[in-house]
C-alpha positions in Angstrom: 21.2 31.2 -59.4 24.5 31.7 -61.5 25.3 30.6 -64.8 28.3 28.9 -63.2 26.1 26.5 -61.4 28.2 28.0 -58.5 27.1 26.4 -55.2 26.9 27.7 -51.6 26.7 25.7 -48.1 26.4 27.1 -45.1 27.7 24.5 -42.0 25.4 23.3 -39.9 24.1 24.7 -36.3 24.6 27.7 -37.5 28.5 27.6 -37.6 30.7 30.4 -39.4 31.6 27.4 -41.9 31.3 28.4 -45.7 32.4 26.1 -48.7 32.5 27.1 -52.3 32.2 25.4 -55.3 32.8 26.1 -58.6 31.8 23.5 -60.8 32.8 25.1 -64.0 36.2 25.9 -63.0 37.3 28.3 -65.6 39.3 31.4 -65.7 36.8 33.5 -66.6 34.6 32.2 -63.5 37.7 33.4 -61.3 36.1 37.0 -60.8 32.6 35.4 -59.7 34.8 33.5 -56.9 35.9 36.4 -55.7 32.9 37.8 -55.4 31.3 35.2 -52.9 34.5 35.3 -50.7 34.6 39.3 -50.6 31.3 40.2 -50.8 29.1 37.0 -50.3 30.3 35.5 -47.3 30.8 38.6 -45.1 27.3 39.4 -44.9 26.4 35.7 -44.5 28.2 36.0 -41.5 27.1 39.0 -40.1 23.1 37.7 -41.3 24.0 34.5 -39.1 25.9 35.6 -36.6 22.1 37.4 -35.6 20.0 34.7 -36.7 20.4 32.8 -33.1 18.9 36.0 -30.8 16.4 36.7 -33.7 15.1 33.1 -33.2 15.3 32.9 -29.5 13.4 36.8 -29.3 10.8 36.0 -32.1 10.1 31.8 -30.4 10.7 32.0 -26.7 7.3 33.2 -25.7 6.0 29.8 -27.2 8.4 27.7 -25.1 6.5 26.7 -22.1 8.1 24.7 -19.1 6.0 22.9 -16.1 6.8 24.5 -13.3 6.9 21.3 -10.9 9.5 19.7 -13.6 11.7 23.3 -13.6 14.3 22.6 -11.0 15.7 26.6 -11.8 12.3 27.7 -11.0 9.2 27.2 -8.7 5.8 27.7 -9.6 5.0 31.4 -8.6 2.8 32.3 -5.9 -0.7 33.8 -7.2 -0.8 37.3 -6.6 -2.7 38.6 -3.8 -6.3 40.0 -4.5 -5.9 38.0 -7.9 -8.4 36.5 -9.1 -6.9 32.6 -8.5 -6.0 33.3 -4.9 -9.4 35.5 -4.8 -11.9 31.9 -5.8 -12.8 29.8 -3.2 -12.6 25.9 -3.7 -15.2 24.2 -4.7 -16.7 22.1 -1.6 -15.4 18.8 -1.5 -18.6 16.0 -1.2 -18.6 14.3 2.1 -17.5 10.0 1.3 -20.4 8.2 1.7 -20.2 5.8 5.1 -19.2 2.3 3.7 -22.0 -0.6 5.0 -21.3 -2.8 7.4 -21.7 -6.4 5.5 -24.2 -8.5 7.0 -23.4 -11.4 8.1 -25.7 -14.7 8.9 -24.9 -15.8 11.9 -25.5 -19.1 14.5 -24.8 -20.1 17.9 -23.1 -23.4 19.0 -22.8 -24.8 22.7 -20.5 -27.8 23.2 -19.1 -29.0 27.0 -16.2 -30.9 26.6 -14.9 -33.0 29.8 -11.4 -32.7 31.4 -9.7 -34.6 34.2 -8.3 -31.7 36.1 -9.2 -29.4 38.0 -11.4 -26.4 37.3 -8.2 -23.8 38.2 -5.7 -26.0 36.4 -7.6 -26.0 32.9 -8.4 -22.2 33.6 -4.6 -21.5 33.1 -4.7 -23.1 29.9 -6.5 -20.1 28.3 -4.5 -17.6 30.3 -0.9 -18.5 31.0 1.5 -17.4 28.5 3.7 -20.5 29.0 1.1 -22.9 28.7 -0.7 -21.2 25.8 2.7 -21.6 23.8 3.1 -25.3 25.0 -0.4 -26.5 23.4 -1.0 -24.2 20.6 3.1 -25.6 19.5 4.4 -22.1 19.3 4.9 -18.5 21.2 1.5 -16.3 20.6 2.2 -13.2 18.2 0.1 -11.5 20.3 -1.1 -12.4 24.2 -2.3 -9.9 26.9 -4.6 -12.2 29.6 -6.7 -9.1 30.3 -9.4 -7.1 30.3 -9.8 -5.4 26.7 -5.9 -7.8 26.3 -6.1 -8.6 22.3 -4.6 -12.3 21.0 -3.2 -13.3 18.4 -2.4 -17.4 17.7 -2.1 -20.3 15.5 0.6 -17.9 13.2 -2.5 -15.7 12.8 -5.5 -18.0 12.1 -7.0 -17.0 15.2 -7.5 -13.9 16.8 -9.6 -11.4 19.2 -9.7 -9.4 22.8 -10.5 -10.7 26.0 -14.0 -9.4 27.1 -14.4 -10.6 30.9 -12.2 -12.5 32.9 -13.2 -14.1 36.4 -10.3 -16.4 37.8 -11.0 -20.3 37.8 -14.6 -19.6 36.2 -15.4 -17.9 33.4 -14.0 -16.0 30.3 -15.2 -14.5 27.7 -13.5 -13.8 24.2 -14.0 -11.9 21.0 -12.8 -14.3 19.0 -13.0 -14.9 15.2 -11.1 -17.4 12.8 -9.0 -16.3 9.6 -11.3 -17.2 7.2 -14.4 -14.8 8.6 -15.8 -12.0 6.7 -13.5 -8.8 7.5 -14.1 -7.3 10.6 -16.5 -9.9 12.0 -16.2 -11.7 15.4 -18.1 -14.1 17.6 -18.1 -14.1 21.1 -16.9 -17.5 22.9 -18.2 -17.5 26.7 -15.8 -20.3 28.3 -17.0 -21.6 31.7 -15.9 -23.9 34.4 -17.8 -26.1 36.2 -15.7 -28.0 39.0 -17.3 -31.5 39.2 -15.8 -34.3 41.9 -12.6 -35.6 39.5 -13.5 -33.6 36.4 -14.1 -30.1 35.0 -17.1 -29.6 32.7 -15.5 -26.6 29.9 -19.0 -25.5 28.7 -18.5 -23.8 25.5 -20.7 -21.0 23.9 -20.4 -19.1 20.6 -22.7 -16.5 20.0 -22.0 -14.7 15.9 -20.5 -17.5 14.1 -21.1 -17.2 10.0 -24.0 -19.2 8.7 -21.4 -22.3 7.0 -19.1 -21.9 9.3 -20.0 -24.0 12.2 -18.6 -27.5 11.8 -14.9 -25.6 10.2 -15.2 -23.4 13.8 -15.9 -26.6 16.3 -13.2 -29.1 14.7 -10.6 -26.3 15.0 -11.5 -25.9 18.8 -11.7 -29.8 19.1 -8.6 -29.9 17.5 -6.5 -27.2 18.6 -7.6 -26.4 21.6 -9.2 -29.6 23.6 -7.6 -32.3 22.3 -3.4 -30.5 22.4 -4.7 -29.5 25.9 -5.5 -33.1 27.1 -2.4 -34.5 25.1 -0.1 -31.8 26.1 -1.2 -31.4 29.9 -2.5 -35.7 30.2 -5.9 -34.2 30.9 -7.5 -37.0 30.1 -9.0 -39.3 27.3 -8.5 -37.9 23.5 -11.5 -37.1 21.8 
């Protein structure tokens, strides 16, 4: 420190900026000026003018980057017969199998009686046409076949056709919105031709313990009554 109380700044980020003051500006100060400007500030220069390599050369080995987040770089390949391309991964455990859920189930057998024939009512569970007219909208999904899946009702109904004989008999994996994932029932639809009427026999085998009275009013509804009132198939239920 000076007697003069004389005061040097250097500029900031390391900028070749130097600013002198003299706060006891007297003559006889004069020759200490001079000796910053001359002397001083020339090796400042020169000391700073170094001091960014110096930093970079003493620091840089602590600067890390991730090589995923480097978009000059990618992460380099391990060397072969090195020791991280050498180690074998650990064996990954095998998931366990997930459980089915169990499910509670019932069977439920209603006939329901139709004036039509047995032929004429059978098309009402296979024609396209006549599927869309009673369920009051074109089935998502509809493939009258063997291993054919349905969809209807916007969803709330769905399933594969099992068996299909013409006039007599079909037989459905079917299952309604509401069910426990992945559970179906089988509905066995048959038949029987009587003199003026046709007996619809009704059989579900795998409904859900509480759902049998939600499963039979949404086949009274949607299916046997819009079939009589759509197709004049007789009485409503």
């Amino acid at each position: 420190m000076y007697p003069s109380s004389l005061l040097l700044h250097a500029g900031h980020s390391l900028q070749e900026q130097f600013e002198i003051t003299n706060y006891s500006d007297t003559k006889d100060k004069q020759s200490i000026r001079d000796l910053v400007r001359n002397k001083i500030v020339p090796q400042l220069r020169k000391a700073f003018a170094k001091l960014s390599g110096d930093l970079i050369e003493h620091h840089g080995k602590d600067i890390q980057h991730v090589p995923s987040n480097d978009p000059a770089k990618k992460a380099p390949s391990p060397a072969v017969g090195s020791s991280a391309a050498a180690a074998s991964p650990k064996p990954v455990k095998a998931a366990e199998p997930v459980k089915a859920r169990v499910v509670n189930t019932v069977t439920l057998n209603e006939t329901y009686e139709f004036n039509t024939s047995a032929d004429q009512l059978y098309q009402c569970f296979v024609d396209p046409q006549r599927v869309a007219a009673f369920t009051r909208g074109a089935p998502s999904v509809f493939e009258p076949k063997e291993g054919g899946k349905f969809v209807l009702f916007g969803g709330n109904v769905e399933g594969s056709f099992k068996a299909l004989e013409p006039n007599k008999k079909i037989v459905q994996e079917w299952r309604l919105k509401g069910w426990p994932e992945g559970h179906s029932s089988t509905l066995e639809l048959v038949f029987d031709q009587g003199t003026d009427t046709t007996n619809l026999r009704v059989k579900w085998t795998g409904v859900p313990v509480g759902q049998e009275e939600v499963s039979k009013r949404n086949f009274e509804d949607y299916y046997v009554r819009s079939i009589k009132t759509t197709f004049g198939f007789g009485a409503v239920l």
